[in-house]
VOTOR-860658 format. One record per residue (C-alpha): residue number from 1; residue in three letters; x, y, z. Coordinates in Angstrom, 3 decimals, m for minus. Layout:
N
n->NUM | res->ala | u->X | v->Y | w->Z
...
***
This chain:
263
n->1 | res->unk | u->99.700 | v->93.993 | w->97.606
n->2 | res->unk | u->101.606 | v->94.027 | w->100.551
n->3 | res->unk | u->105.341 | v->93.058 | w->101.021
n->4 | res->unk | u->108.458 | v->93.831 | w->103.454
n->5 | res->unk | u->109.121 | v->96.814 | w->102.164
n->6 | res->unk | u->106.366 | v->97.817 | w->99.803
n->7 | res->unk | u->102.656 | v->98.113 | w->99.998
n->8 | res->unk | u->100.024 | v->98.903 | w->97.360
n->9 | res->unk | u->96.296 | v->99.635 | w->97.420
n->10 | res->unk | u->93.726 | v->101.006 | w->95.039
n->11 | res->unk | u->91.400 | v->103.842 | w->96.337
n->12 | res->unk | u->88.638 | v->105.283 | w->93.458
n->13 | res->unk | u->91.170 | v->105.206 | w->90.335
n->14 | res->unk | u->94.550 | v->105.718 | w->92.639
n->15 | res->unk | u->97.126 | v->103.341 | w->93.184
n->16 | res->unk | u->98.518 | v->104.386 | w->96.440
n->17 | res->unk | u->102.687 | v->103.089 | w->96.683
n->18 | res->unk | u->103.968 | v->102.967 | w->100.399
n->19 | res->unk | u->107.196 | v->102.875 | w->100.928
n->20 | res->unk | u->107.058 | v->100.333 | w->104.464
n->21 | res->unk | u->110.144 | v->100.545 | w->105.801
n->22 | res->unk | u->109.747 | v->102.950 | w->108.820
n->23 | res->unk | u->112.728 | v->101.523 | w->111.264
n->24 | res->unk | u->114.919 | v->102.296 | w->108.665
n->25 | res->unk | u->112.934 | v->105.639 | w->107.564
n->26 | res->unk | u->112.225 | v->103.469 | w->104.484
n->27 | res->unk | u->115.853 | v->103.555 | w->102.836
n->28 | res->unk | u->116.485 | v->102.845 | w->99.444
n->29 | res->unk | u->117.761 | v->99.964 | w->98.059
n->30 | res->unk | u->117.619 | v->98.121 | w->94.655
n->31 | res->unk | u->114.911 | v->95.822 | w->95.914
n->32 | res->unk | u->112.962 | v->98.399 | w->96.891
n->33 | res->unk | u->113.273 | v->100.175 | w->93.653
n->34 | res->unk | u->113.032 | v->96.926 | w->91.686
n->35 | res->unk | u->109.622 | v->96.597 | w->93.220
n->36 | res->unk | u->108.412 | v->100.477 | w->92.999
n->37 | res->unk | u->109.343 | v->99.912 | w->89.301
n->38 | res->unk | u->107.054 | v->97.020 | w->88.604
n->39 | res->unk | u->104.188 | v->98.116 | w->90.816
n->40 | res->unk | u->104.127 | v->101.508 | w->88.433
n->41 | res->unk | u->104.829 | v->99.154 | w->85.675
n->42 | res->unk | u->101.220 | v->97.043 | w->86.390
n->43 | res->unk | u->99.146 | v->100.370 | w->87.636
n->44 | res->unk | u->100.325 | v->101.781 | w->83.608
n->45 | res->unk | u->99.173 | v->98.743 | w->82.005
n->46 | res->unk | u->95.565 | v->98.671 | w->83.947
n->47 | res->unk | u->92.665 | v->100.181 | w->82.776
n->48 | res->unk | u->90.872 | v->100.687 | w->85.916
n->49 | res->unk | u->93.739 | v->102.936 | w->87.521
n->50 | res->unk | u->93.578 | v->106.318 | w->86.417
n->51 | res->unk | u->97.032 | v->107.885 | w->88.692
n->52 | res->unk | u->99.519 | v->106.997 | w->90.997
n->53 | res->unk | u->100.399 | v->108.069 | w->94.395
n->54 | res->unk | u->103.787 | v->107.509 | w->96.032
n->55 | res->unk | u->104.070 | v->108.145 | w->100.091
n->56 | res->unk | u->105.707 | v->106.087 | w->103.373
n->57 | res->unk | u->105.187 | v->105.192 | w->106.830
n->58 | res->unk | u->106.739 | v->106.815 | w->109.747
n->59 | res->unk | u->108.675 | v->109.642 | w->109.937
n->60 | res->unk | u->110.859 | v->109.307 | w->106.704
n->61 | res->unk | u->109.725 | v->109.501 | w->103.126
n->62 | res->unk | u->112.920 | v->107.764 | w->101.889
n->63 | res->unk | u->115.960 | v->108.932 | w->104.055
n->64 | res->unk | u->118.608 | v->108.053 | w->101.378
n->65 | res->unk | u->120.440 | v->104.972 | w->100.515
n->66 | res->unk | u->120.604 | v->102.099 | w->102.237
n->67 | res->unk | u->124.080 | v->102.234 | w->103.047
n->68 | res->unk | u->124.934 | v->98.000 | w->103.954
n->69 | res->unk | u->122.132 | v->97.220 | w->101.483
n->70 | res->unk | u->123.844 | v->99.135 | w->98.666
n->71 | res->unk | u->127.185 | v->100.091 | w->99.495
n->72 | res->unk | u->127.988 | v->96.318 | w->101.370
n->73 | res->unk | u->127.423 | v->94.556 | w->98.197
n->74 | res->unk | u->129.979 | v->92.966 | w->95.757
n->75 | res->unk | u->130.543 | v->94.337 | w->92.137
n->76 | res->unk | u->128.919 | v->91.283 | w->90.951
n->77 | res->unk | u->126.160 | v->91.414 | w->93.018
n->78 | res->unk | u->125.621 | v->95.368 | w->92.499
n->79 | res->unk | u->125.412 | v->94.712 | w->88.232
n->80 | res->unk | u->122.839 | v->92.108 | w->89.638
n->81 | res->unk | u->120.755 | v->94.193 | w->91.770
n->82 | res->unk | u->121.042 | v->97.272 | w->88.599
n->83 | res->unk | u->119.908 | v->95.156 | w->86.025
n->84 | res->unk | u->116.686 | v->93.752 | w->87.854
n->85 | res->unk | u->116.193 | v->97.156 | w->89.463
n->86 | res->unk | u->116.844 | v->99.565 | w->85.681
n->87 | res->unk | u->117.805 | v->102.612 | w->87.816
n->88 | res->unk | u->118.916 | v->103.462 | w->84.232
n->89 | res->unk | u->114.970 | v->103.401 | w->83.042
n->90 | res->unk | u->113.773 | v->105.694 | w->86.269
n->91 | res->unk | u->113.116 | v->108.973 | w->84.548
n->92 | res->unk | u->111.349 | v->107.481 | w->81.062
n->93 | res->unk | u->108.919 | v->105.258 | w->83.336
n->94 | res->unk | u->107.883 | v->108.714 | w->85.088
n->95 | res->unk | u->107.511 | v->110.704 | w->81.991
n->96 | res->unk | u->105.947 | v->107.966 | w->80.038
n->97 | res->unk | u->103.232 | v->106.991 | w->83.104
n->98 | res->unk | u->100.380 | v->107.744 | w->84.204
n->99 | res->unk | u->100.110 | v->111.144 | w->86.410
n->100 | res->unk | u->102.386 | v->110.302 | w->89.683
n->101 | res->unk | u->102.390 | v->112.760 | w->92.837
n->102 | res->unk | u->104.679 | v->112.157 | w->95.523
n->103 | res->unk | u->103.055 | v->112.729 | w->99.300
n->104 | res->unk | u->106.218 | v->113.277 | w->101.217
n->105 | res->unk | u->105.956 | v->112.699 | w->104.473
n->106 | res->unk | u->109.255 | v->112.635 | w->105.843
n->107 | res->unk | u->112.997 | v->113.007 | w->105.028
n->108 | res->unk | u->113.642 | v->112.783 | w->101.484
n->109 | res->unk | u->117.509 | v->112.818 | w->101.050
n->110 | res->unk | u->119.881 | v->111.621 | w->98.365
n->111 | res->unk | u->118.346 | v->109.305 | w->96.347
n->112 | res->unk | u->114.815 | v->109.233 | w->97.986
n->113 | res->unk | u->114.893 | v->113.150 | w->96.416
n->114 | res->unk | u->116.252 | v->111.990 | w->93.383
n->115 | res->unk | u->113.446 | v->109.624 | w->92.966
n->116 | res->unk | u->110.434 | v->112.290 | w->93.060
n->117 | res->unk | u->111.714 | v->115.181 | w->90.922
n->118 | res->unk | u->110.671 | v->113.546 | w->87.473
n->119 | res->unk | u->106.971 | v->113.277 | w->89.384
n->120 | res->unk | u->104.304 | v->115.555 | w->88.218
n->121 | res->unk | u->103.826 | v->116.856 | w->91.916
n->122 | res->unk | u->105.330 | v->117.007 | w->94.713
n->123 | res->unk | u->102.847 | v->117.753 | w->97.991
n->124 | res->unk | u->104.646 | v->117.900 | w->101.520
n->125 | res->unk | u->103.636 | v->117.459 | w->105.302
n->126 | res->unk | u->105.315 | v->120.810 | w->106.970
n->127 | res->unk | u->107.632 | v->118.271 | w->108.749
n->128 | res->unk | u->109.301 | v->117.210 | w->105.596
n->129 | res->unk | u->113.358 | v->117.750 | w->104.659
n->130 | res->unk | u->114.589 | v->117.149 | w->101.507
n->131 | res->unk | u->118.566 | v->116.880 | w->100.077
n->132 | res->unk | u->120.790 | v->116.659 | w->97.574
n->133 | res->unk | u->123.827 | v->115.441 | w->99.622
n->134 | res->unk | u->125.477 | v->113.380 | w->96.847
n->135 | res->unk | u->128.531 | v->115.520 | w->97.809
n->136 | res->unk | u->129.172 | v->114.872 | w->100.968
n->137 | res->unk | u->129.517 | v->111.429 | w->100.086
n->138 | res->unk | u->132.044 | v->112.265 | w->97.347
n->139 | res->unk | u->129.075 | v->111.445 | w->95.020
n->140 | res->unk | u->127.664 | v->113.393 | w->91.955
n->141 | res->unk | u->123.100 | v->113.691 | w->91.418
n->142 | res->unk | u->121.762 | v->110.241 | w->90.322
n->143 | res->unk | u->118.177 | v->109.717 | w->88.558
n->144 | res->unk | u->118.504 | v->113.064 | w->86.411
n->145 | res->unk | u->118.725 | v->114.858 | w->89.306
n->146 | res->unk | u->120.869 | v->117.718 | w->87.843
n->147 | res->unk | u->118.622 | v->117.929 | w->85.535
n->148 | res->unk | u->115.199 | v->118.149 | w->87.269
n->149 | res->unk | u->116.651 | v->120.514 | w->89.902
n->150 | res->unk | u->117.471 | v->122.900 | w->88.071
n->151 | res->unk | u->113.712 | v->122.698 | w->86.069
n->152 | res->unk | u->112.078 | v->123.155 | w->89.370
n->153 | res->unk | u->114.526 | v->125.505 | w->90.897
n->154 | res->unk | u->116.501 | v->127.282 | w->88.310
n->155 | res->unk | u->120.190 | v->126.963 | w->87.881
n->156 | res->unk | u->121.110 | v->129.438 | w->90.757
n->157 | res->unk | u->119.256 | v->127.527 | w->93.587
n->158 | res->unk | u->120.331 | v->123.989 | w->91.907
n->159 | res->unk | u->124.196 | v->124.912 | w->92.312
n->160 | res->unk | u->123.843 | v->126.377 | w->95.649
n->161 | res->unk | u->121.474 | v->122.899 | w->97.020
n->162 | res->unk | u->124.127 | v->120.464 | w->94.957
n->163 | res->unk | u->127.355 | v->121.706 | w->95.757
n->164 | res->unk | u->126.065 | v->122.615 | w->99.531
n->165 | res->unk | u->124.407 | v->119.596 | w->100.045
n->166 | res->unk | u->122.464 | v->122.033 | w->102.974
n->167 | res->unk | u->119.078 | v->120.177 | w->103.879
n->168 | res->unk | u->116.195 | v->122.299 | w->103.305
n->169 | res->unk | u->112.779 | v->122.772 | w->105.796
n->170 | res->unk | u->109.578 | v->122.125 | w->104.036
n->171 | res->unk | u->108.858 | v->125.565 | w->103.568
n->172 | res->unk | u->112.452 | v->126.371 | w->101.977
n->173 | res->unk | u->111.647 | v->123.919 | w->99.522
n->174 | res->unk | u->108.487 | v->125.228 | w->99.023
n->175 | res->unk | u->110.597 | v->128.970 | w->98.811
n->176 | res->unk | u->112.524 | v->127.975 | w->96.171
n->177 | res->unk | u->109.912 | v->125.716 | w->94.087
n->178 | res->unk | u->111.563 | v->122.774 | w->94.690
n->179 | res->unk | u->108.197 | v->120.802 | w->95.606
n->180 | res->unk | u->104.870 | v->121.903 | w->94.780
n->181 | res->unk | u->102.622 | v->122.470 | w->98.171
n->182 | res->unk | u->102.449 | v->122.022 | w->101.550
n->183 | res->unk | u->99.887 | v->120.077 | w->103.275
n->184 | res->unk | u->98.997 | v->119.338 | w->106.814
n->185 | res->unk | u->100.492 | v->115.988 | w->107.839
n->186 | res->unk | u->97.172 | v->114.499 | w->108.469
n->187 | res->unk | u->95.861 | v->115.862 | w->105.325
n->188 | res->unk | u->98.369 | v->114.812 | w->102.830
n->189 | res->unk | u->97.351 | v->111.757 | w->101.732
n->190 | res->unk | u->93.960 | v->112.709 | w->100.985
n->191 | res->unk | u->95.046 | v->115.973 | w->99.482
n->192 | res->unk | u->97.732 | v->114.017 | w->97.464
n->193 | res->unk | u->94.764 | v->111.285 | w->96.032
n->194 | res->unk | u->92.668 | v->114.153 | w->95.275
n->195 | res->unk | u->95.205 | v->115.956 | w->93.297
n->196 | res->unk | u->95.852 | v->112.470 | w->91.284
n->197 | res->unk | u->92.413 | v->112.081 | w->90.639
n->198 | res->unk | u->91.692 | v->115.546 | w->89.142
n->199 | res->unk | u->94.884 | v->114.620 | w->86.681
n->200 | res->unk | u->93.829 | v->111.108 | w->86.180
n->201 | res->unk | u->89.729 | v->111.635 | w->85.514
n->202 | res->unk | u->90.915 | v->113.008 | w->82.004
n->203 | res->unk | u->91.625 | v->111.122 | w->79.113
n->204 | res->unk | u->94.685 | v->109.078 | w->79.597
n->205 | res->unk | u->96.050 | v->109.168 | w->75.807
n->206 | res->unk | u->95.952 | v->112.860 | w->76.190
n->207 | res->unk | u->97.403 | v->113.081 | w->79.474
n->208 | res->unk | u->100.094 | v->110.543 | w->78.638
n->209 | res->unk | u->101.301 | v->112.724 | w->75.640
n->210 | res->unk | u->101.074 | v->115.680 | w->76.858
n->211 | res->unk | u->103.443 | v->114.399 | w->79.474
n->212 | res->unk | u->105.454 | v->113.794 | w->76.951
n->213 | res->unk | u->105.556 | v->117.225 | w->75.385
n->214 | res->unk | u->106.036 | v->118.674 | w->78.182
n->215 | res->unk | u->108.952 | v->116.636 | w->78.563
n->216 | res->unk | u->110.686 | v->116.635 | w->75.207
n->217 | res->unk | u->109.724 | v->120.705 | w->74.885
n->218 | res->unk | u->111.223 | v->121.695 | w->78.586
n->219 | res->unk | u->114.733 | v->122.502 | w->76.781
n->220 | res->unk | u->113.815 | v->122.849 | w->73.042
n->221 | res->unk | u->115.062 | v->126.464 | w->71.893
n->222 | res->unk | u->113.600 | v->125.672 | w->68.283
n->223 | res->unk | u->109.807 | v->126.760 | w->68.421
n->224 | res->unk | u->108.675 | v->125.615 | w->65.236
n->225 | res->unk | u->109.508 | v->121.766 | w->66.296
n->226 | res->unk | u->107.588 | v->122.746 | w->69.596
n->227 | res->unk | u->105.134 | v->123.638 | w->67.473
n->228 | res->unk | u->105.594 | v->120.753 | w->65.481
n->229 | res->unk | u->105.382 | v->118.416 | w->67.564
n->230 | res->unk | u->102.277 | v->119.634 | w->69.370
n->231 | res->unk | u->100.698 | v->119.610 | w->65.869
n->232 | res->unk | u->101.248 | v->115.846 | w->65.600
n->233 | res->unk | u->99.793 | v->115.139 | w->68.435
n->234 | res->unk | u->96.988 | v->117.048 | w->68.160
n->235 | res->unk | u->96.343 | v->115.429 | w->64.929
n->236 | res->unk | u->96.693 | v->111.918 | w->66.422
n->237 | res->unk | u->94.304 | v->113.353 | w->69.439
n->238 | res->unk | u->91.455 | v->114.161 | w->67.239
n->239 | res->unk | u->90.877 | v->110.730 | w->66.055
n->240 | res->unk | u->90.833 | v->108.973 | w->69.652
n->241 | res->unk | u->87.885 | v->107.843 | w->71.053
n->242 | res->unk | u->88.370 | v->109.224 | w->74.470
n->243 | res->unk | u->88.436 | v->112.891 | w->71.832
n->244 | res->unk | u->85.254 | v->111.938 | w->70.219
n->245 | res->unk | u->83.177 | v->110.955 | w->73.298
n->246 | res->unk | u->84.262 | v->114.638 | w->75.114
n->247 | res->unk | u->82.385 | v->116.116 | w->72.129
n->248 | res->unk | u->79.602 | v->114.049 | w->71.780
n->249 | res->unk | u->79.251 | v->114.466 | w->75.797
n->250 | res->unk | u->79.427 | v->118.281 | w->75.193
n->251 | res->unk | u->76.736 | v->118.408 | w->72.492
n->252 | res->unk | u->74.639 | v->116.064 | w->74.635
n->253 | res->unk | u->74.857 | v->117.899 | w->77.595
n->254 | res->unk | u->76.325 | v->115.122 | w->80.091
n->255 | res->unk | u->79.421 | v->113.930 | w->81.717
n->256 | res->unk | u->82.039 | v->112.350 | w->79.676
n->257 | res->unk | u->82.445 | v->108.131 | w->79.970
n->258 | res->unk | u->86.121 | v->108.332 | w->78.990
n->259 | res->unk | u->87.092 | v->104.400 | w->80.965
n->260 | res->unk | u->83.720 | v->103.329 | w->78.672
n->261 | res->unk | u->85.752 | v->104.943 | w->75.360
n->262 | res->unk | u->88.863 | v->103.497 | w->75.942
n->263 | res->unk | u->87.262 | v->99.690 | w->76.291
***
């Protein structure tokens, strides 16, 4: 699917998102969000595509808001543009979806940072910035990005990138675990489907909750419901099909069909 500002494709399992607004280094706005929502939406609810990949064109990866786009709009037509957009949903569609990796490639500032931390991965080409600049705007972190920065980076590094709003090189992100790799710029794509493929090539139900645990235990203090909760699971894992065909693969000595369990 290709559209103004959006462009999808499917490569081997991977649903590839491109961001294709490169004269404006692919700012954000609520149509563009609207439509990265429903494209994750549709690659969740199909059986053929195993993980999700999320990269631009030209030199920005998302280089903040759009600033007439968002800012230029009436009240009215803002509670329009939210409610078709559900900026409010962002952080549950990650968590709840199949694995995402974001392939920066650019500039990823304000809200275009906001947008990845939730991902499972972040991979970056060494040209790459990224910022938290909400505060120089007179702004406060959007997306649960005072929440996510500070699981990546700790709360030291969070306070000093949010109430800075300093830009950070690829490899100061990188420093302070803020994204997850560097990769050569004409390798990150590639490197980026790969990654979503190793995820994505494993049972989905599985994957999907342990997503969730992973989520819902990041903060728990109170062990025995971590426990607790990974004991349900595991319970509900060892009666799926996608469970019972790694065995029976294992015993007969072949490669799992996990997309043939699940149909």
């Amino acid at each position: 699917m290709t559209t103004e500002i959006l462009r999808t494709e499917v490569d081997e399992g991977v649903l590839v998102i491109t961001f294709n607004r490169p004269e404006k280094l692919n700012a954000w706005t609520y149509q563009l969000h609207a439509q990265l929502r429903r494209a994750i939406e549709a690659a969740n609810a199909d059986k053929q595509i195993d993980a999700i990949v999320v990269t631009a064109t030209g030199k920005g990866f998302c280089a903040g808001a759009d600033m007439s786009a968002v800012f230029g709009l009436s009240e009215a037509e803002k509670q329009k543009a939210r409610d078709d957009a559900q900026t409010h949903t962002w952080v549950q569609l990650l968590r709840d979806s199949k694995p995402i990796v974001a392939a920066v490639n650019g500039a990823a500032i304000g809200i275009g940072a906001s947008l990845i931390l939730p991902m499972d991965q972040i991979l970056a080409a060494p040209e790459a910035k990224f910022a938290l600049r909400f505060v120089k705007m007179g702004l406060v972190p959007e997306l649960a990005a005072s929440h996510f920065a500070q699981r990546r980076m700790g709360f030291g590094n969070a306070s000093r990138l949010l109430l800075t709003g300093d830009t950070l090189s690829a490899d100061a992100a990188l420093a302070v675990s803020l994204i997850d790799q560097i990769v050569p710029a004409e390798s990150l794509l590639s490197e980026a489907k790969a990654l979503a493929r190793r995820m994505g090539c494993n049972p989905h139900a599985a994957l999907r909750t342990t997503k969730q645990l992973l989520t819902l235990n990041a903060d728990e203090t109170d062990l025995q419901l971590v426990q607790q909760r990974e004991l349900d699971a595991l319970t509900r894992s060892y009666a799926s099909a996608e469970h019972k065909e790694a065995v029976a693969a294992f015993l007969e000595k072949r490669e799992p069909d996990f997309a043939g369990a699940r149909a």
